[in-house]
TORROSE-139441 format. One record per residue (C-alpha): chain; x, y, z. Coordinates in nm, 2 decimals. Last residue first. Layout:
<atom A <X Y Z>>
...
***
This chain:
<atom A <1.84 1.08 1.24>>
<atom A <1.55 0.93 1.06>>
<atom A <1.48 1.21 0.85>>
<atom A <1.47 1.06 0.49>>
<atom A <1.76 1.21 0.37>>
<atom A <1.94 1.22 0.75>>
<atom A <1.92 0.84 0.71>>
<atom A <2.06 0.83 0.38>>
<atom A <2.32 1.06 0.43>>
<atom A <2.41 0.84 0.79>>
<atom A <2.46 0.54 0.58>>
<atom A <2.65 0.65 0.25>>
<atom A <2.91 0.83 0.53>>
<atom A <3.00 0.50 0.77>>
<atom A <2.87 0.61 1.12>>
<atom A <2.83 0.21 1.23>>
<atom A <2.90 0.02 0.92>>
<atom A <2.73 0.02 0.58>>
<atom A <2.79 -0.29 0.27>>
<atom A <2.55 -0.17 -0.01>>
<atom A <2.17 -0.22 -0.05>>
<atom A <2.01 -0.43 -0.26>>
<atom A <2.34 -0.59 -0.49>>
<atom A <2.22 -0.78 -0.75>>
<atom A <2.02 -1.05 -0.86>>
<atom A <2.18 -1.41 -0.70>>
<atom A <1.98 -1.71 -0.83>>
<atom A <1.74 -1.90 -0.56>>
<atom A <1.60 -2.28 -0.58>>
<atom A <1.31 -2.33 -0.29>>
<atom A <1.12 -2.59 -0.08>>
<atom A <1.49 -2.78 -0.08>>
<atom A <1.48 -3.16 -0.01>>
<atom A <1.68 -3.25 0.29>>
<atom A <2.01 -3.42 0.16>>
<atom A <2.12 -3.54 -0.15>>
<atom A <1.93 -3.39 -0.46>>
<atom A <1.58 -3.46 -0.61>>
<atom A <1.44 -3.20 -0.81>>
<atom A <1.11 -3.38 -0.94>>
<atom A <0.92 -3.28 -0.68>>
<atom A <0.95 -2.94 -0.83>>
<atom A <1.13 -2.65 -0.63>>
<atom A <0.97 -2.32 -0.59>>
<atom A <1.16 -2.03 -0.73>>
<atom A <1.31 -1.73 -0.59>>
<atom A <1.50 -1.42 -0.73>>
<atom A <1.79 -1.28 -0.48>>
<atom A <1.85 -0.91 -0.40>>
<atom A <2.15 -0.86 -0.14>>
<atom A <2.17 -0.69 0.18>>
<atom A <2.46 -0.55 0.34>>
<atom A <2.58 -0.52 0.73>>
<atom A <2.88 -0.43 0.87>>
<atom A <3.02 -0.46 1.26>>
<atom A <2.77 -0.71 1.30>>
<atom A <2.58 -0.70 1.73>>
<atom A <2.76 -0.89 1.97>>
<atom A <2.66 -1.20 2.11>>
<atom A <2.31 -1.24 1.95>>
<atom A <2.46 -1.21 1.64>>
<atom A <2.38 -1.52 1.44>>
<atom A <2.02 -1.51 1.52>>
<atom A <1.89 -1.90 1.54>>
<atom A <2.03 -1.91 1.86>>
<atom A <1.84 -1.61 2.00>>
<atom A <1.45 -1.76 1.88>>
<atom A <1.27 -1.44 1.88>>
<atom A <1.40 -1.35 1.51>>
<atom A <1.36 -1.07 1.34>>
<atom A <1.08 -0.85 1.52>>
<atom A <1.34 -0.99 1.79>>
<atom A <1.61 -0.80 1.68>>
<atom A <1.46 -0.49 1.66>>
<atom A <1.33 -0.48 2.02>>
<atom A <1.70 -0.59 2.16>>
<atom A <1.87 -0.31 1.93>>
<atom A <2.20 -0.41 1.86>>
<atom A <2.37 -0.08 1.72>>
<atom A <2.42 -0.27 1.36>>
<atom A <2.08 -0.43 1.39>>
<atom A <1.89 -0.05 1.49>>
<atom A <2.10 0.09 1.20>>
<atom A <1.98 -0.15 0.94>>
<atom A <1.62 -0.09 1.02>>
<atom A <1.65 0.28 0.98>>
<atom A <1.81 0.20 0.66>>
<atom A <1.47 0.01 0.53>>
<atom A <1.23 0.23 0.66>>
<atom A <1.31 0.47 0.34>>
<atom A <1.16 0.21 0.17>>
<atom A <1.16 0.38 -0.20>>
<atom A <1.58 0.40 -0.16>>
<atom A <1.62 0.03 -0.14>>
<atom A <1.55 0.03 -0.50>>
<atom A <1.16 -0.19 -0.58>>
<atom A <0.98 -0.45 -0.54>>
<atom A <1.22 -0.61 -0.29>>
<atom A <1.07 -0.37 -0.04>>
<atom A <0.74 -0.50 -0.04>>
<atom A <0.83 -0.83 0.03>>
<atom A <1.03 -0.66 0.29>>
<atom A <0.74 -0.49 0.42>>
<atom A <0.51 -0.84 0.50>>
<atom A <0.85 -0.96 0.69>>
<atom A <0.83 -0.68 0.91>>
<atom A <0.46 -0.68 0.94>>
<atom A <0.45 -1.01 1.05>>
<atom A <0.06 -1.03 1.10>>
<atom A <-0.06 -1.33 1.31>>
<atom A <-0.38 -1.49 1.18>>
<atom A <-0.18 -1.65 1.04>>
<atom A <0.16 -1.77 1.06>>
<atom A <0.21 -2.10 0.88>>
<atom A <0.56 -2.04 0.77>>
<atom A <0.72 -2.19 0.42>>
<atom A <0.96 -2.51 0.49>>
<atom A <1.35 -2.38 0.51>>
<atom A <1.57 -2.59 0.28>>
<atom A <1.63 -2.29 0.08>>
<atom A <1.72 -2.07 0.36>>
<atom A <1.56 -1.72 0.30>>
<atom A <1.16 -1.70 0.25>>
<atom A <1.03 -1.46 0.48>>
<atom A <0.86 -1.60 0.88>>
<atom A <1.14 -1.62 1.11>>
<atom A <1.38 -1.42 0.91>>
<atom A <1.75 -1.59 0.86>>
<atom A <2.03 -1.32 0.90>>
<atom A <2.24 -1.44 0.61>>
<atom A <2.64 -1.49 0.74>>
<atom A <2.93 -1.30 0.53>>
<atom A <3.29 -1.36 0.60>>
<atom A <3.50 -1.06 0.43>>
<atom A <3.41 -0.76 0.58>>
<atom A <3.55 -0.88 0.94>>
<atom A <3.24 -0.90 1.16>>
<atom A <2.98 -0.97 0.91>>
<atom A <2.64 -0.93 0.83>>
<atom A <2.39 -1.05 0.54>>
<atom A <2.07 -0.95 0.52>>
<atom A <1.91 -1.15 0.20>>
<atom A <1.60 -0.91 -0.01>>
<atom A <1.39 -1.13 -0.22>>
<atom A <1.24 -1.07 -0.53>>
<atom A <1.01 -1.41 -0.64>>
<atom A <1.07 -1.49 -1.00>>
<atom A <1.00 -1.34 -1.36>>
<atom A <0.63 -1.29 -1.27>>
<atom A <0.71 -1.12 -0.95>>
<atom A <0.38 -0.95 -0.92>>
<atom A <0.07 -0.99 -1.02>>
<atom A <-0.12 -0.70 -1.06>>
<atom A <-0.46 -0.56 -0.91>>
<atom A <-0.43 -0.79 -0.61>>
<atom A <-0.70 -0.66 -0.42>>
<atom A <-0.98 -0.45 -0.49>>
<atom A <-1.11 -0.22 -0.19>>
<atom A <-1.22 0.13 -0.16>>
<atom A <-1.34 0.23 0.20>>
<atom A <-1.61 0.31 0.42>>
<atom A <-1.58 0.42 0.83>>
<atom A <-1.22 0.53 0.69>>
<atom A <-1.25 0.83 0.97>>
<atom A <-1.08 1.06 0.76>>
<atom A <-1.32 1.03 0.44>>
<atom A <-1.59 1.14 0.66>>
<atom A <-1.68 1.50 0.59>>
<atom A <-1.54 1.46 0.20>>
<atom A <-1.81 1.14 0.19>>
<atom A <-2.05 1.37 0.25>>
<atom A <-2.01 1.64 0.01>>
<atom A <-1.92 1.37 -0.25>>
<atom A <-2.28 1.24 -0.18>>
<atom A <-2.36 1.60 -0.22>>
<atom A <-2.25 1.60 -0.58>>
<atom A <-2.54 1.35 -0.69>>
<atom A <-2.35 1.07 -0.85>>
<atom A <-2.30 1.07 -1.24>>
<atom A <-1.88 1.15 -1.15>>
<atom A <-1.87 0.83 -0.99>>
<atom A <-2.07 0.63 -1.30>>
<atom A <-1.79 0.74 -1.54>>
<atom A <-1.49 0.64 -1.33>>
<atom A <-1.56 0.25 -1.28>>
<atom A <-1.39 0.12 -1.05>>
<atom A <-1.39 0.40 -0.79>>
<atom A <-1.80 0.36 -0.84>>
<atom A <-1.73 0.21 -0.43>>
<atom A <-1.53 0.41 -0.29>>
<atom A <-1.82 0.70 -0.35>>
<atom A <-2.11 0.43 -0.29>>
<atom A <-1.98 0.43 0.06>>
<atom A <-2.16 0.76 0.18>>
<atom A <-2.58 0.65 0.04>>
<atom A <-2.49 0.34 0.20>>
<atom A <-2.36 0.47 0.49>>
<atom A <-2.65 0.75 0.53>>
<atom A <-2.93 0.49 0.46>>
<atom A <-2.76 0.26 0.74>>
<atom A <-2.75 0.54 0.97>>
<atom A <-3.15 0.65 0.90>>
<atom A <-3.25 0.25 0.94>>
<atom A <-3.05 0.25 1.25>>
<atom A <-3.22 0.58 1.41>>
<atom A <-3.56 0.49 1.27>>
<atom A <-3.57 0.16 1.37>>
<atom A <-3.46 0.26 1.75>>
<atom A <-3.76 0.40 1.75>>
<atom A <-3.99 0.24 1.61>>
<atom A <-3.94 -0.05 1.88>>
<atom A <-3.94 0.22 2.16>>
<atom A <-4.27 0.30 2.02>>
<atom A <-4.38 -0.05 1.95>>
<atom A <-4.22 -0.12 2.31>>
<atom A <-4.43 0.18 2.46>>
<atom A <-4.77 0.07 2.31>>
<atom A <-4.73 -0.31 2.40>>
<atom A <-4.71 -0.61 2.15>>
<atom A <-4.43 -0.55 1.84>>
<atom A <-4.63 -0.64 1.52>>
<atom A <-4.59 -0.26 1.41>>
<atom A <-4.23 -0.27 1.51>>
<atom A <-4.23 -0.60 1.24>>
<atom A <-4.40 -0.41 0.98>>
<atom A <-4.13 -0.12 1.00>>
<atom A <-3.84 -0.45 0.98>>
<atom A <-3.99 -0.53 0.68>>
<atom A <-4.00 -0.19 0.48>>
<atom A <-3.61 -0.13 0.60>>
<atom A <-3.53 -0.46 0.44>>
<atom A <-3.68 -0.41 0.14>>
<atom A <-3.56 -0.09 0.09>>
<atom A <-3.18 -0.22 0.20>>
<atom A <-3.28 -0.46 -0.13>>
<atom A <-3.41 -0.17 -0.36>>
<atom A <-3.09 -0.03 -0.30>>
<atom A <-2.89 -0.27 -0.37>>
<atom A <-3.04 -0.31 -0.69>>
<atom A <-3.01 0.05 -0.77>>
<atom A <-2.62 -0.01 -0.67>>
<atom A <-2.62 -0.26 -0.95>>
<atom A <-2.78 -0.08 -1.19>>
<atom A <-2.52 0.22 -1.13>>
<atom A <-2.25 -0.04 -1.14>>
<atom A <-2.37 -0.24 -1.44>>
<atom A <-2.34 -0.06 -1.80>>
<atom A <-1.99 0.09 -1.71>>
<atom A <-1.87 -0.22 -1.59>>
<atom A <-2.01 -0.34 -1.96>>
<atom A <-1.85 -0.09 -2.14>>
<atom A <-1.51 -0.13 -1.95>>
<atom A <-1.53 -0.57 -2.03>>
<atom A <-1.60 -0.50 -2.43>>
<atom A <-1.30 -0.26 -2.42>>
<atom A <-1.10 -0.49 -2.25>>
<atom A <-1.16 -0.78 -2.48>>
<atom A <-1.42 -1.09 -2.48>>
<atom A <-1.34 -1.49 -2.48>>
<atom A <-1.11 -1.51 -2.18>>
<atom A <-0.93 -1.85 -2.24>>
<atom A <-1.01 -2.20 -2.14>>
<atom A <-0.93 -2.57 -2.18>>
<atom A <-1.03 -2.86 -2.02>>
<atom A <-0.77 -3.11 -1.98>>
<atom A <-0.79 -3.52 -2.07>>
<atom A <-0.51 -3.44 -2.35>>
<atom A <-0.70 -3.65 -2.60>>
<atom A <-1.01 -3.54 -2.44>>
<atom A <-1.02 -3.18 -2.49>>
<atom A <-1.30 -3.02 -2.32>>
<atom A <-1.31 -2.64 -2.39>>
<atom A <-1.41 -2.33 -2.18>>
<atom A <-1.39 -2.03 -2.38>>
<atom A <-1.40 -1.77 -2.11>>
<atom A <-1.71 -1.58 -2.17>>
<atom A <-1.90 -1.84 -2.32>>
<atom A <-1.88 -2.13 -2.07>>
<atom A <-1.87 -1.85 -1.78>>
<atom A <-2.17 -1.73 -1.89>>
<atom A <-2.36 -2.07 -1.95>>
<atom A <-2.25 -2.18 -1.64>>
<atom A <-2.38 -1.88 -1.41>>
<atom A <-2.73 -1.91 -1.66>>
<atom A <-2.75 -2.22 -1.60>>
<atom A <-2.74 -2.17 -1.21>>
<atom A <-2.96 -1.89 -1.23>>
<atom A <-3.20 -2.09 -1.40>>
<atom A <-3.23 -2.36 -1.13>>
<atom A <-3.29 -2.14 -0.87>>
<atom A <-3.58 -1.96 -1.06>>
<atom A <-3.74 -2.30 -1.14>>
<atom A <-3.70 -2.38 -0.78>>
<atom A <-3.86 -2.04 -0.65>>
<atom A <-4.12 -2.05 -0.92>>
<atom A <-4.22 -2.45 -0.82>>
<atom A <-4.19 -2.31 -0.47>>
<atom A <-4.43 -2.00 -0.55>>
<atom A <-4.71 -2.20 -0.70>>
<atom A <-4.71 -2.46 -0.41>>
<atom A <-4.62 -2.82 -0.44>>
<atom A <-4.89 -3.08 -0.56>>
<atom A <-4.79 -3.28 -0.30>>
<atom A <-4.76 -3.11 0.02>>
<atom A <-4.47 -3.02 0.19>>
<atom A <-4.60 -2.77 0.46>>
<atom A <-4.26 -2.62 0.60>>
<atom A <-4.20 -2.78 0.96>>
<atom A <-3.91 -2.60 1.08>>
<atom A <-3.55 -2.83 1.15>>
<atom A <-3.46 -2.93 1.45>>
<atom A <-3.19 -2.78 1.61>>
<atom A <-2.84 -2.94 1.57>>
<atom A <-2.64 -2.63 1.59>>
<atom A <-2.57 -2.69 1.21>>
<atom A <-2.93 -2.65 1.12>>
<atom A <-3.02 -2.34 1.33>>
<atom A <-2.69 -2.19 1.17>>
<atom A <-2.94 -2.23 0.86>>
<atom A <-3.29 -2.13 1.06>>
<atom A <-3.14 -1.82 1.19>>
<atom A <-3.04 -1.71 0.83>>
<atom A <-2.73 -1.71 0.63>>
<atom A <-2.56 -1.44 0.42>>
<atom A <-2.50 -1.22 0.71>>
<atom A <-2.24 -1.48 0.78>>
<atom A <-2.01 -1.35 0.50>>
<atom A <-1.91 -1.08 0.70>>
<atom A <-1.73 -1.35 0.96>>
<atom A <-1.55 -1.56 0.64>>
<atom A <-1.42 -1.23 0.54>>
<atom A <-1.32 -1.16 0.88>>
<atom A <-1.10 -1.48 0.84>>
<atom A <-0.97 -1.40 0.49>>
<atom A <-0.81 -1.10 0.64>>
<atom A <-0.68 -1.18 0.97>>
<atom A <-0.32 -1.26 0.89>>
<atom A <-0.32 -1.33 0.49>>
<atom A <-0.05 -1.60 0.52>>
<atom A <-0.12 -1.80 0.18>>
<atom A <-0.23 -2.12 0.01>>
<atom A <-0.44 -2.28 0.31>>
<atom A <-0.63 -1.94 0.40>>
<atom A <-0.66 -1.88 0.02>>
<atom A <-0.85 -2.23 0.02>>
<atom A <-1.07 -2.15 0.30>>
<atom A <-1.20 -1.78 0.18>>
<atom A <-1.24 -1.92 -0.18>>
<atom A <-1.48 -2.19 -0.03>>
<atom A <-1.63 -1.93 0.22>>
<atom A <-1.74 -1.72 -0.11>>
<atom A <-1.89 -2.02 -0.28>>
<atom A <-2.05 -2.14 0.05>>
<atom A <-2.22 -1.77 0.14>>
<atom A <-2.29 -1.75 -0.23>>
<atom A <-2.47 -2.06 -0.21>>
<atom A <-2.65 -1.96 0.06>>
<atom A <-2.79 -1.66 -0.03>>
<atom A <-2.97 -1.86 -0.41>>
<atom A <-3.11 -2.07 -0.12>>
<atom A <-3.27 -1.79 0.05>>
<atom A <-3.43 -1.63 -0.25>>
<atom A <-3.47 -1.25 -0.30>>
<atom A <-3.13 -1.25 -0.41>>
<atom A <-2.93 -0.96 -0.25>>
<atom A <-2.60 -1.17 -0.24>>
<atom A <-2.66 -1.31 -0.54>>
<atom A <-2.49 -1.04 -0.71>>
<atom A <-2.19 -1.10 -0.53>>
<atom A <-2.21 -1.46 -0.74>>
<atom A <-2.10 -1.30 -1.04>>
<atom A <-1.77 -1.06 -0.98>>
<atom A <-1.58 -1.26 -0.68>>
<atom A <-1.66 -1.60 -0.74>>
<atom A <-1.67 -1.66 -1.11>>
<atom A <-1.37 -1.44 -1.14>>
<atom A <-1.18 -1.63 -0.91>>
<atom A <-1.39 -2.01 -1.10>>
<atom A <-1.22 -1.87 -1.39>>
<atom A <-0.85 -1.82 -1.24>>
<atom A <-0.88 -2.19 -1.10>>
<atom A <-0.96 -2.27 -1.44>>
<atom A <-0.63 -2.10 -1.50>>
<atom A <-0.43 -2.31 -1.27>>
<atom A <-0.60 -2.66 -1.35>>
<atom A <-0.49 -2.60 -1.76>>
<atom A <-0.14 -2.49 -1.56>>
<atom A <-0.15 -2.86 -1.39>>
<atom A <-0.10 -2.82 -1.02>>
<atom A <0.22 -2.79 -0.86>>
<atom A <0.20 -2.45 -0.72>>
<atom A <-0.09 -2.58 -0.52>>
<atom A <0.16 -2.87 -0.32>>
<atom A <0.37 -2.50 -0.28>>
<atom A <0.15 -2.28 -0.19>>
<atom A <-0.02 -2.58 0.08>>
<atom A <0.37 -2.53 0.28>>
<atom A <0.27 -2.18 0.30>>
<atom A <0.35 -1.86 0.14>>
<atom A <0.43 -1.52 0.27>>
<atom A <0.40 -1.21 0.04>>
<atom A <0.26 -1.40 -0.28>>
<atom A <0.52 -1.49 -0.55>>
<atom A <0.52 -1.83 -0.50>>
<atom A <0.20 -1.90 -0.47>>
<atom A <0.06 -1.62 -0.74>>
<atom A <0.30 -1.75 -1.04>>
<atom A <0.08 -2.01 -1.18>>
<atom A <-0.18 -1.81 -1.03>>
<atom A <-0.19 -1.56 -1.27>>
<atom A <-0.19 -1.77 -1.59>>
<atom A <-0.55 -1.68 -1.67>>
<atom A <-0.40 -1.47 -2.00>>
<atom A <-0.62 -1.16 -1.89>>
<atom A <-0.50 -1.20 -1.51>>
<atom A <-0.13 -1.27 -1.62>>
<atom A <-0.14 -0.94 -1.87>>
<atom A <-0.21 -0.73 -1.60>>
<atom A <-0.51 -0.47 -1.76>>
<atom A <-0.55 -0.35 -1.42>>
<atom A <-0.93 -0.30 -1.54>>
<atom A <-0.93 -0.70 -1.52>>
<atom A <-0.76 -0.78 -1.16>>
<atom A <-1.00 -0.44 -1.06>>
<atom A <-1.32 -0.62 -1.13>>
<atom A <-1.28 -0.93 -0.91>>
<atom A <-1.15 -0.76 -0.60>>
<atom A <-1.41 -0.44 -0.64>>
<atom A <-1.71 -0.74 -0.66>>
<atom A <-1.56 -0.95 -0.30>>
<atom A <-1.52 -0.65 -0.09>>
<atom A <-1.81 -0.43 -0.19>>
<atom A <-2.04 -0.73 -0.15>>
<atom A <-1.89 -0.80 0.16>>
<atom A <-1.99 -0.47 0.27>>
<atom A <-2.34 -0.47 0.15>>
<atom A <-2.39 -0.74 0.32>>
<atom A <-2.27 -0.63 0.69>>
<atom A <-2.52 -0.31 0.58>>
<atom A <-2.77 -0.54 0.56>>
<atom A <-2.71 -0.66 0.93>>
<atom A <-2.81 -0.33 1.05>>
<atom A <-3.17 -0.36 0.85>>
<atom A <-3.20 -0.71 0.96>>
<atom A <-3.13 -0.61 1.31>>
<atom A <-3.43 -0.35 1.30>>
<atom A <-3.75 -0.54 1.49>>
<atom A <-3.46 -0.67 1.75>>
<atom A <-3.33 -1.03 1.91>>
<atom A <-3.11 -1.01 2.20>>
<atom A <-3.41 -1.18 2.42>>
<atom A <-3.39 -1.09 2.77>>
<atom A <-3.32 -1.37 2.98>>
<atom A <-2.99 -1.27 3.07>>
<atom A <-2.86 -0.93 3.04>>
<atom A <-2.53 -0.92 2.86>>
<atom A <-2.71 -0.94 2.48>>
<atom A <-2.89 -0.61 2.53>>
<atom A <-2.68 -0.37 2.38>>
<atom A <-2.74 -0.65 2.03>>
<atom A <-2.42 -0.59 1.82>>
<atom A <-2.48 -0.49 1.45>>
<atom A <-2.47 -0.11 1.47>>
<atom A <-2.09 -0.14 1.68>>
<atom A <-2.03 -0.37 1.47>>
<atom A <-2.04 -0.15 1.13>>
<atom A <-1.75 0.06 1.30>>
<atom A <-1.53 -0.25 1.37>>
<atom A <-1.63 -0.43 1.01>>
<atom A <-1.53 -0.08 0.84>>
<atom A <-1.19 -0.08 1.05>>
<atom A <-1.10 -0.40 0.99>>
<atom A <-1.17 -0.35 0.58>>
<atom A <-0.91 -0.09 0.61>>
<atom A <-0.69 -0.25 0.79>>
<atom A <-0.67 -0.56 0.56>>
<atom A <-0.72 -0.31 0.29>>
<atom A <-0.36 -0.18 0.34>>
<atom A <-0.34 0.16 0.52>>
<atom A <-0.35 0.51 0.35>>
<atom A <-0.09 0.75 0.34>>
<atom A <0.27 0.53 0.27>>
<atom A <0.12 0.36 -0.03>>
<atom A <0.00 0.00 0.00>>
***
């Protein structure tokens, strides 16, 4: 992320933190009081909404990147090993079949720009098959890649897909009588046929769209996206304001039922306590609707500047309290020609060199990938960042080479927290250097003597150059960037 605003996983924490505090029931600590309230669906909407920003923005912006690997569907045959931390499942994923690696692509897009739409189905079941298609995604990226807490507060917004009779079901309770009479209702046979449609219709699509083709000689199936950039801009331009009218007439909905259900409340002063508190949440989730679809027509330029300028007006008054937010992630895949890695290296002499192993960054080859999350290395996280680009557009990075050189306990342990795994624990390195490596996952097939390496490596260049304690090149670039 840039050095002003925080990365979506903080971003999206802080929206989920602020929309709790409309969710939670006050009345949940007092026992025997029923947490239930006329206006939760209302609050709960807003949950929705949210996920729905989450899940469409990431799906849209890997196509409006225009990144060649997301149009060619071979992004994810350098994803898991070019993602910030990987785990041990990147690299059993990294050895799937490429035709297996772009379907994988497909069913991505699939996932985060169709099924969203679901999301404000009118029917149930069409709900919970987005809940499962989106938790599916959620788990597997969970297994392939250290994304701290992010995929598991996805999972948590995802649940205001589901109803009380669905977590009703996995709790054990028994299940509502529904009068199952043969010949079936009108609206059931409508519902089903309904159902079954949109499923077609999802398979026809993505049949069309991206050129999926059996070929059974090779036993693969084939696919390749079927429609260009300029087709894919027109029709983002068609949808978003549609699609926010949908929305719409879904929070509408909602708002309309939860009225009718104060009405049905029993007692004059609880319907008016009941109307209340209706009003108040149903006027706050309006306002954060009407705020958030400013982040939200970010994709698509056109339809932002069609919104009524005092929207703009009001998300200008709020902006600073990122209570809504942009989000699309991984708009371009990165190290396509092999994983950047930035080596520490520090010696006593000048000569002898010893790598400063990370705890949770790839370094040793023979080292197995972390598990880490939910747990947010941001060290190691920066550093992946860091090998992007010259030393000199992480400013951070020299500060962080002066606090190793003078020893610095605190420092040392956002490194490593095991002491004999840090080389230096005695005394600090009289020089340090780093050096830029590319790596690569192994393939089963590279046997050699000893324990088998997760990773081959091929020396770059030079990252950042060979500093002691008050050498010159160090203390310029730390009074450059102000960190004296």
């Amino acid at each position: 992320g840039s050095q002003h605003c925080p990365p979506p996983r903080d971003s999206l924490l802080l929206e989920a933190g602020f929309l709790a505090v409309l969710v939670a029931p006050l009345r949940l600590l007092r026992r025997g009081c029923p947490a239930w309230r006329p206006h939760d669906a209302v609050t709960f909407w807003a949950v929705r909404w949210l996920l729905f920003r989450l899940m469409f923005a990431s799906g849209v912006v890997k196509l409006t990147s225009r990144c060649p690997t997301w149009w060619g569907l071979t992004a994810l045959t350098y994803h898991y090993e070019s993602q910030c931390i990987p785990t041990p499942g990147a690299w059993l994923a990294h050895q799937l079949p490429v035709w297996f690696q772009k379907l994988s692509v497909v069913a991505t897009y699939v996932i985060e720009v169709a099924v969203p739409v679901l999301f404000f189905a009118p029917l149930r079941r069409l709900r919970l098959f987005a809940f499962y298609c989106q938790v599916l995604l959620q788990v597997l990226i969970i297994l392939t890649g250290n994304y701290n807490f992010f995929n598991a507060l996805t999972i948590v917004l995802s649940f205001s897909l589901l109803d009380e009779e669905h977590v009703g079901l996995w709790l054990g309770r028994p299940r509502r009588r529904h009068s199952s009479g043969w010949p079936p209702s009108l609206g059931s046979v409508l519902g089903t046929l309904l159902e079954l449609s949109t499923y077609g219709l999802l398979l026809c699509w993505t049949v069309h769209y991206f050129g999926l083709e059996l070929d059974w000689d090779r036993r693969l199936l084939d696919s390749k996206v079927a429609f260009t950039y300029h087709e894919f801009t027109t029709w983002l331009r068609t949808v978003t304001l549609p699609l926010v009218g949908v929305a719409f007439l879904s929070l509408s909905w909602e708002i309309l039922v939860a009225m009718y259900r104060c009405a049905c409340v029993r007692g004059c002063f609880w319907k008016l306590w009941a109307t209340l508190q209706w009003a108040i949440m149903a006027t706050a989730t309006v306002g954060l609707f009407a705020v958030s679809l400013v982040p939200f027509t970010y994709i698509e330029h056109e339809s932002n500047g069609k919104l009524w300028p005092g929207i703009h007006q009001m998300f200008g008054a709020v902006e600073r309290f990122q209570v809504v937010n942009s989000y699309g992630l991984f708009r371009r895949m990165t190290g396509v020609g092999g994983r950047p890695e930035v080596i520490l290296e520090g010696s006593y002499d000048g000569h002898s060199w010893t790598e400063i192993e990370f705890m949770y960054k790839p370094g040793n080859v023979s080292a197995a990938p972390a598990v880490v999350a939910p747990h947010q290395p941001r060290l190691d996280w920066q550093l992946w960042f860091a090998a992007l680009g010259p030393h000199q557009s992480s400013p951070w990075f020299s500060a962080l080479v002066l606090r190793l050189l003078q020893g610095q306990p605190d420092v040392i342990r956002l490194v490593q927290t095991d002491e004999s795994r840090y080389p230096f624990h005695a005394r600090p390195p009289t020089f340090l250097r780093a050096q830029l490596y590319k790596y690569w996952f192994t393939s089963p097939s590279e046997g050699s003597p000893g324990p088998a390496p997760w990773w081959r490596r091929q020396h770059v260049q030079e990252f950042f150059p060979a500093v002691s304690l008050g050498d010159p090149t160090l203390e310029s670039l730390l009074s450059q960037h102000g960190l004296k």
